[in-house]
C-alpha positions in Angstrom: 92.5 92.8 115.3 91.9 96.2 113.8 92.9 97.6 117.5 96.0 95.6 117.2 96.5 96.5 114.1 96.6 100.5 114.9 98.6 100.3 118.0 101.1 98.7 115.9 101.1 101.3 113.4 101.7 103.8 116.0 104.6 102.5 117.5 106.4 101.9 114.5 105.6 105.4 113.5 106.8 107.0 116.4 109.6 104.5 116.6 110.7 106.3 113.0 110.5 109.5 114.5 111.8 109.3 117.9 114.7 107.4 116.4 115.1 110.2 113.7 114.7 113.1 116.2 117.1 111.6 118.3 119.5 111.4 115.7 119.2 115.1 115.1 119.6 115.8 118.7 122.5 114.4 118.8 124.0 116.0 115.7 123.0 119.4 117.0 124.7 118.5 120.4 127.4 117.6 119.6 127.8 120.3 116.1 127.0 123.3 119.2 129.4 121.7 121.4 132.4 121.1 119.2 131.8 125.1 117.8 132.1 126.4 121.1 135.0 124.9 121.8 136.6 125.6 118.3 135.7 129.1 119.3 136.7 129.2 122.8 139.6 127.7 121.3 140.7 130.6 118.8 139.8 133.5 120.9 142.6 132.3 123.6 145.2 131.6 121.1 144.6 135.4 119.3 144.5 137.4 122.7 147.8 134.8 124.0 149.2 135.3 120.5 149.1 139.6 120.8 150.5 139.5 124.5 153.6 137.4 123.7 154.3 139.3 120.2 157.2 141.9 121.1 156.0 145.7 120.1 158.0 145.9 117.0 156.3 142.6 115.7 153.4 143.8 116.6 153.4 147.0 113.7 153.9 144.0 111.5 151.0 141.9 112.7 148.3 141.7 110.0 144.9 142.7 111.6 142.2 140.3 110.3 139.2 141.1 112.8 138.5 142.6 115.8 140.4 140.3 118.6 142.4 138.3 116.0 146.0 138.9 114.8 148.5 136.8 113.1 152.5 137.1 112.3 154.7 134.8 110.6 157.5 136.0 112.5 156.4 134.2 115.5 157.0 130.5 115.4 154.6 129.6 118.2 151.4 131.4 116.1 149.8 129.2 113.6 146.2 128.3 112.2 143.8 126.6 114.0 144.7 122.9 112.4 141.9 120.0 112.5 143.4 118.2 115.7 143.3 121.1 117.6 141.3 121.5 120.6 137.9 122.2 119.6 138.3 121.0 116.6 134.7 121.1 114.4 135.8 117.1 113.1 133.1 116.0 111.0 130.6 118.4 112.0 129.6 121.5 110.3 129.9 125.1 111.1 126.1 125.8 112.3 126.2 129.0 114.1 128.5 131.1 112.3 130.3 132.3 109.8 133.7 131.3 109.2 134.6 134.7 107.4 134.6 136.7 111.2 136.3 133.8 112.9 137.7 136.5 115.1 134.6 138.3 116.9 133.4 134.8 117.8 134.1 133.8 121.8 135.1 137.9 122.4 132.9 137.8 125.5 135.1 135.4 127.4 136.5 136.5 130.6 139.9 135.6 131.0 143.8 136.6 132.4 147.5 135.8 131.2 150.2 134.6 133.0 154.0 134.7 132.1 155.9 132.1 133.5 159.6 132.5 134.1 162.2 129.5 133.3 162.6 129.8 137.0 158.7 128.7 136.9 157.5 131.9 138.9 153.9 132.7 137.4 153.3 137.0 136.9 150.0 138.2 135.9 150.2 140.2 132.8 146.9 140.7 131.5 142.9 140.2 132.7 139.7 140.7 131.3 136.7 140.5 133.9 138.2 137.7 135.7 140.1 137.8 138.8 141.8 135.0 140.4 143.1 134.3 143.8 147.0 133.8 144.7 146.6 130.6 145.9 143.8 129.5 143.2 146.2 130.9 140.6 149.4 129.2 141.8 147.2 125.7 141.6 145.8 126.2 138.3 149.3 127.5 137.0 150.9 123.8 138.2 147.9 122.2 136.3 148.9 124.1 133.1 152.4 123.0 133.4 151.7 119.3 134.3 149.4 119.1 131.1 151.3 116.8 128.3 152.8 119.2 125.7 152.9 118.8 122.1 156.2 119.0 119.7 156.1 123.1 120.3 156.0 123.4 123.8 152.0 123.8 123.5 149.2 122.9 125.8 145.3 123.1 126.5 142.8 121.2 128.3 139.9 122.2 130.6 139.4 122.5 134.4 136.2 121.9 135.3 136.4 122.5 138.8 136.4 126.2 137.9 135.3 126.2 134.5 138.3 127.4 132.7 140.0 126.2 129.6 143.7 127.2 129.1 146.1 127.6 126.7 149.6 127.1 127.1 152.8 128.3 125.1 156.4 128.2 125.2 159.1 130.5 123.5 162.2 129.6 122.3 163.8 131.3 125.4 162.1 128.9 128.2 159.1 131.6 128.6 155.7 130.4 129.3 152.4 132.1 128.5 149.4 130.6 130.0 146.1 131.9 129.5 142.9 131.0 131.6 139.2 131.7 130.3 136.1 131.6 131.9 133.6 129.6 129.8 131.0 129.5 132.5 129.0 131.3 130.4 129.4 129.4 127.0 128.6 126.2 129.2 125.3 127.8 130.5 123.9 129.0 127.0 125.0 125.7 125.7 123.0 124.1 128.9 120.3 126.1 128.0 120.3 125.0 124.2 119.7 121.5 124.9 117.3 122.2 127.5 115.0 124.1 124.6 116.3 121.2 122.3 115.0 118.6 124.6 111.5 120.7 125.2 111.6 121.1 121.5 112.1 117.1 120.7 109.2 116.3 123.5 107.2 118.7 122.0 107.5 117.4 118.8 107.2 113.6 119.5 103.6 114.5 121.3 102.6 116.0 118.2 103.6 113.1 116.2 101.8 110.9 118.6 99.0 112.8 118.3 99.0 112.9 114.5 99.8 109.0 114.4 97.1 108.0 116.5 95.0 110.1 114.0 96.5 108.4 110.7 96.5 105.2 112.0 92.1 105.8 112.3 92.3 107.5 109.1 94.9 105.0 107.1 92.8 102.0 108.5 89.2 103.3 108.1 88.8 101.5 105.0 91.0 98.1 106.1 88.3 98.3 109.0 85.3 98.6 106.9 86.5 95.7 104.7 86.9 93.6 108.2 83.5 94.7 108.9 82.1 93.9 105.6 84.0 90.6 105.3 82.8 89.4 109.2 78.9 90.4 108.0 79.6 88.6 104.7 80.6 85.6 106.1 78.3 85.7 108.7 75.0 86.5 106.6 76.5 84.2 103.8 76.3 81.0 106.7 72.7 81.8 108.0 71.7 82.1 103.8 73.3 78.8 103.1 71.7 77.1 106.8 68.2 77.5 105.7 68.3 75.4 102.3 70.8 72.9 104.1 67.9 72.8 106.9 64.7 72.2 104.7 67.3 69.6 102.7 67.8 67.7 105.9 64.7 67.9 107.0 62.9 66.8 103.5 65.6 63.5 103.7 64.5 63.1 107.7 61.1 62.2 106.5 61.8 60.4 103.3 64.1 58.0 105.3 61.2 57.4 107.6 58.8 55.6 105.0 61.5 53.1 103.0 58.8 51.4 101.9 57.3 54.4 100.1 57.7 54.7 96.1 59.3 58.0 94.4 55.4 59.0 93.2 54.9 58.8 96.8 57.7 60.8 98.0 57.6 63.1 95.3 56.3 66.0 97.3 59.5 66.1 99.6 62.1 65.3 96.2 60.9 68.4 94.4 60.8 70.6 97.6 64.9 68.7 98.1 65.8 69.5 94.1 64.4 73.3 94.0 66.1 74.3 98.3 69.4 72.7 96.5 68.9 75.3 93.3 68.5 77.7 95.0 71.5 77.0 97.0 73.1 76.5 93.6 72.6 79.7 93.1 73.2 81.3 96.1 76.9 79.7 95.8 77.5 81.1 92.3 76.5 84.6 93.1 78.9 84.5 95.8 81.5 83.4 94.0 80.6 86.3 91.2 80.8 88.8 94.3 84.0 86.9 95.6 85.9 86.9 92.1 85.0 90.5 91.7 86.4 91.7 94.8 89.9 90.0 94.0 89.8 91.4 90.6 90.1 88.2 89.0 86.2 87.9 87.2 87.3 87.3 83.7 84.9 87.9 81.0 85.1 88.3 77.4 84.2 91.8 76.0 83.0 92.6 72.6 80.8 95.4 71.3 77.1 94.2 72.0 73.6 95.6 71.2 72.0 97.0 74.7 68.4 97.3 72.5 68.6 93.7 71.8 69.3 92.4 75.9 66.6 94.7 76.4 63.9 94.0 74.8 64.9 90.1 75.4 64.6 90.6 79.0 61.6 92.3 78.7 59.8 89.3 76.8 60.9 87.2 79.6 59.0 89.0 82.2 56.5 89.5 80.6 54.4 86.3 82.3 55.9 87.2 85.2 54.6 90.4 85.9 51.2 89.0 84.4 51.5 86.4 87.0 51.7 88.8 89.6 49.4 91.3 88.2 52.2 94.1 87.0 51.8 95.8 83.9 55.3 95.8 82.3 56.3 98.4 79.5 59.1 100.0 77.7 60.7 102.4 75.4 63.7 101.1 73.7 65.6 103.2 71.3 66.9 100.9 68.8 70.9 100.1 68.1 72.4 101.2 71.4 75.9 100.0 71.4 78.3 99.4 74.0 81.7 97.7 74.6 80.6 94.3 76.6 79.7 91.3 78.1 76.4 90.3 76.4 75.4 87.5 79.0 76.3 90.0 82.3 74.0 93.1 80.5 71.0 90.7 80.3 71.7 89.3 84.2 72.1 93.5 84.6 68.4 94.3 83.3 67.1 90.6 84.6 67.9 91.9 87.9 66.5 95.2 87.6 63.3 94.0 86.3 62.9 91.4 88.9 63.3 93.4 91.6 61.1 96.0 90.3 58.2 93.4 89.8 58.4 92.3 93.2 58.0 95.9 94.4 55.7 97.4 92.5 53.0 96.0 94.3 49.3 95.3 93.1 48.5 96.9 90.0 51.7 97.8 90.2 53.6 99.4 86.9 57.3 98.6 85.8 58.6 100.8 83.0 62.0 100.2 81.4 63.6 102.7 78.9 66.9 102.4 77.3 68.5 105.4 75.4 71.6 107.2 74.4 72.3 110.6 76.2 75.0 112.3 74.4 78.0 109.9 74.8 76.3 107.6 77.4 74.0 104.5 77.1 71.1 105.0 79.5 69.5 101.9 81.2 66.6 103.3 83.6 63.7 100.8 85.3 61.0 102.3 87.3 58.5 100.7 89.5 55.4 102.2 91.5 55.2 101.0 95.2 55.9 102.3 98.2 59.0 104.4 98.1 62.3 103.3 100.1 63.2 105.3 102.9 66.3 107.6 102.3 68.0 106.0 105.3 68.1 102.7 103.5 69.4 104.3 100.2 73.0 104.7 100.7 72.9 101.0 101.8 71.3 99.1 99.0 73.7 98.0 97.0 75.8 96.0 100.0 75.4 92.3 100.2 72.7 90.5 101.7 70.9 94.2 102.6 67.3 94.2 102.7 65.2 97.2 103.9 62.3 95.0 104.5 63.6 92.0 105.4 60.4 90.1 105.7 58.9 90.7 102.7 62.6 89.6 101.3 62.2 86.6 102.5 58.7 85.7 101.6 59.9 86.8 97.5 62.3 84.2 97.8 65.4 87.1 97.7 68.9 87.0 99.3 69.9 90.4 99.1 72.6 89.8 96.7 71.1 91.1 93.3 71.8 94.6 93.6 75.4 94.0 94.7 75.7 91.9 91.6 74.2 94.6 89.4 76.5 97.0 90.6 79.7 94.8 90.1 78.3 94.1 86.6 78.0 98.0 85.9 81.4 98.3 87.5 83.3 95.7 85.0 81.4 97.7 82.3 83.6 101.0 83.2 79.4 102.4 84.2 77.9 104.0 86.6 74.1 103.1 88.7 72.0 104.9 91.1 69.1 104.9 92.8 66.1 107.5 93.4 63.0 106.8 95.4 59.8 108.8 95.9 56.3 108.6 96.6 55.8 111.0 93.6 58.2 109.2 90.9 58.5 106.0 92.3 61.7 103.8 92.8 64.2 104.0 89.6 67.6 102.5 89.1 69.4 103.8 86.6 72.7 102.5 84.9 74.9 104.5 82.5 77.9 102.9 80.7 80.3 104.7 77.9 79.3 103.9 74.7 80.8 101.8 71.8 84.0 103.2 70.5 84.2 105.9 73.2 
C-alpha cells in the first residue's frame, strides 16, 4: 500500500510540473516566435519605407534609430498596428526593448524591387542577398498574387526559400517589393527551442528525482504508522488468543464432568474469572492507547496534589515489594502541585513502581522521589537490577515491546504499561525518559509544568 501510495504521489507531482513546464514552453514559443516576426516585420517596412521616399521627403524624414525613418507625407508609411504581420497579440515583449524598435532585425539580408504599372520587376536595392533572374521573376509573381489590403499592401512568407516580403503600392500604380532572408532568425529561433526543450527535460528529471525523494521523505511517518498499526494489530491478536485459549480450554474440561458441583470445579472457575480480567484489562488499555491516538481521550483536569498520589501509591506497594522481597522507599517533598488528572497521575506512578518491582530483582531496591525543580514537578523511580541494554532504550515506550520477553511473560506483563505512562505524561503537557546503568540502575523519570504555570 505504502508502494502504491508513493508511486501515486509521484505521478501526480510530476503531472503538475510537466503540465506547468509545458505551459511555459509554449508561452516562450510562441512569445519568441511572434517577436521575431514583429521584428522581421518592422525592419522591412523602414528600409522599404526610405527607398520609396523621394529625396526631398527624405530631408524631412524624422530619424528615430539607426535603420528606421518615418514621414507623414507619405501615405503608404504608418505604425506597426496590432493586425499587422507579426503582430506580438497577447504576448509580451520578452527579448527587447520597445524604445530601439529600430536596431532590432538590422542583420537581415534582403533586396528591393520596383515594379512598373507595366508589371516589369527592377532591382533597386540589396543587402547580402542575391537572387537569380529567373528565382526573382517567380518570387516577384508570388508577391503580386498575394491578397492586398485597402492600401495596396502585402506580406506573407515563402518558405521554399525562406523569405518574407513586403509589398507596397503608390498612388501612381508603382510597386515596391522587398524580400528578406530570415534563414537566420529561423535557425536561432530553431536553436532556442532546442535549448528550451533540453532545458524542460532537464528540469522534469530533476523533479523526478526530487519527487521520488519527497514522496520517501513525506511518507516516512504515514509508513511508520502502517508499520506500527500492522504490529499493533497483530501483537494485540496473539495478546488477546492466549486468555481466549486457557478460557476455552478451562470450559473444555468443566463441560466434561456435568455431574461435578461448583466446589468441585472451582479450580478451573477461578483460573476462567482471573484469564477473562486480565483480558478485561488488556481491552481497556487498548482502548486508552486507541483513544489517545485519535485525540479524543477526554479527562477532566483540575489542579491536584502529586505528594498525595505519591505517597498513596507507595502504601499500595508496599506488600508487594515485601512479597517479592524489594525494599521500597521514598523521598516526597510535600505539596507538589500540578494542573491534572488525579486518577491518570496515580495509574502514572502505579505503573512505574510496578515495573520497577518486577525488575529489581532479589534484594532488589525501588526508590521513588518526587520534587519541584525550578518550575517543574519531578517524578523519578529507580530500581537496582540488571541494566537494559541501550539498544532496547529508544524502543521502550512502544506497545507490546518487551526486551526480555520471557521473563515478561512469566510477570504476567503485556508490554503496554510504558506506552500508557507515556500517553499519560503526554495529556499532562510532560515530559519522561529513561536512563539505564549498571552503576545507577534503571530510572524513569517524568517532568510536568507545574500548577499555575
Amino acid at each position: 500500500m505504502i508502494g502504491k501510495l508513493r508511486r501515486k504521489f509521484i505521478l501526480l507531482n510530476m503531472l503538475f510540473v510537466v503540465s506547468i513546464f509545458t505551459v511555459i514552453f509554449i508561452v516562450i514559443a510562441l512569445s519568441y516566435g511572434h517577436q521575431s516576426k514583429f521584428d522581421n516585420a518592422v525592419f522591412m517596412r523602414n528600409e522599404l519605407t526610405k527607398v520609396m521616399m523621394s529625396p526631398g521627403e527624405e530631408e524631412e524624414s524624422q530619424i528615430d534609430g539607426p535603420g528606421r525613418s518615418a514621414t507623414a507625407n507619405d501615405p503608404s508609411f504608418r505604425e506597426p498596428r496590432p493586425d499587422d504581420d507579426g503582430d506580438r497579440g497577447l504576448f509580451p515583449l520578452l527579448f527587447h526593448d520597445t524604445a530601439d524598435i529600430g536596431k532590432r532585425g538590422a542583420f537581415l539580408p534582403y533586396v528591393i524591387y520596383r515594379i512598373g504599372s507595366d508589371g516589369s520587376a527592377e532591382l533597386i536595392q540589396s543587402r547580402d542577398l542575391t537572387l537569380p533572374e529567373e528565382t526573382a521573376g517567380t518570387l516577384v509573381e508570388a508577391a503580386l498574387s498575394a491578397k492586398t489590403d485597402g492600401n495596396g499592401s502585402a506580406h506573407g512568407y515563402l518558405s521554399s526559400h525562406e523569405l518574407r516580403y513586403l509589398l507596397k503600392s503608390q498612388s501612381d500604380g508603382t510597386k515596391y517589393v522587398i524580400f528578406a532572408d530570415v534563414s537566420f532568425s529561423l535557425a536561432m529561433f530553431q536553436k532556442f527551442m532546442l535549448l528550451c526543450a533540453a532545458v524542460f527535460a532537464g528540469a522534469c528529471l530533476l523533479f523526478f528525482a526530487l519527487s521520488f525523494f519527497l514522496s520517501r521523505w513525506a511518507l516516512a511517518p504515514t509508513e511508520r504508522a502502517w508499520e506500527q498499526q500492522n504490529r499493533f494489530v497483530a501483537d494485540a491478536s496473539h495478546e488477546l488468543k492466549t486468555p481466549i485459549t486457557v478460557i476455552l480450554a478451562n470450559l473444555g474440561i468443566i463441560s466434561t464432568h456435568p455431574e461435578s458441583t461448583v466446589r468441585e470445579q472451582a479450580k478451573w472457575l477461578r483460573n476462567t474469572e482471573e484469564e477473562a480480567e486480565r483480558m478485561q484489562q488488556l481491552i481497556q488499555d487498548l482502548l486508552f492507547l486507541a483513544k489517545c491516538d485519535a485525540n479524543a481521550f477526554q479527562s477532566v483536569f483540575s489542579e491536584i496534589d502529586v505528594s498525595d498520589c505519591a505517597m498513596d501509591r507507595i502504601l499500595n506497594f508496599e506488600s508487594v515489594a515485601f512479597e517479592r522481597d524489594v525494599t521500597l522507599d521514598s523521598d516526597i517533598a510535600p505539596g507538589l502541585k500540578i494542573f491534572g488528572n488525579e486518577g491518570q497521575m496515580k495509574q502514572l506512578i502505579a505503573i512505574l513502581l510496578d515495573n520497577a518491582v518486577k525488575y529489581a530483582g532479589a534484594k532488589g531496591k525501588v526508590f521513588l522521589r518526587a520534587e519541584r525543580k525550578g518550575e517543574r514537578v519531578v517524578i523519578s523511580v529507580r530500581n537496582t537490577g540488571d541494566p537494559i541494554d541501550p539498544a532496547e532504550l529508544p524502543h521502550i515506550f512502544e506497545r507490546f515491546y518487551r526486551p526480555d520477553k520471557s521473563r515478561s511473560r512469566t510477570e504476567g506483563g503485556y508490554g503496554l504499561g510504558l506506552s500508557i505512562a507515556e500517553n499519560i505524561v503526554k495529556l499532562h503537557r510532560g515530559s519522561i525518559r529513561c536512563e539505564s546503568t549498571a552503576e545507577t540502575g534503571t530510572v524513569f523519570t517524568a517532568e510536568f509544568p507545574a500548577a499555575g504555570k
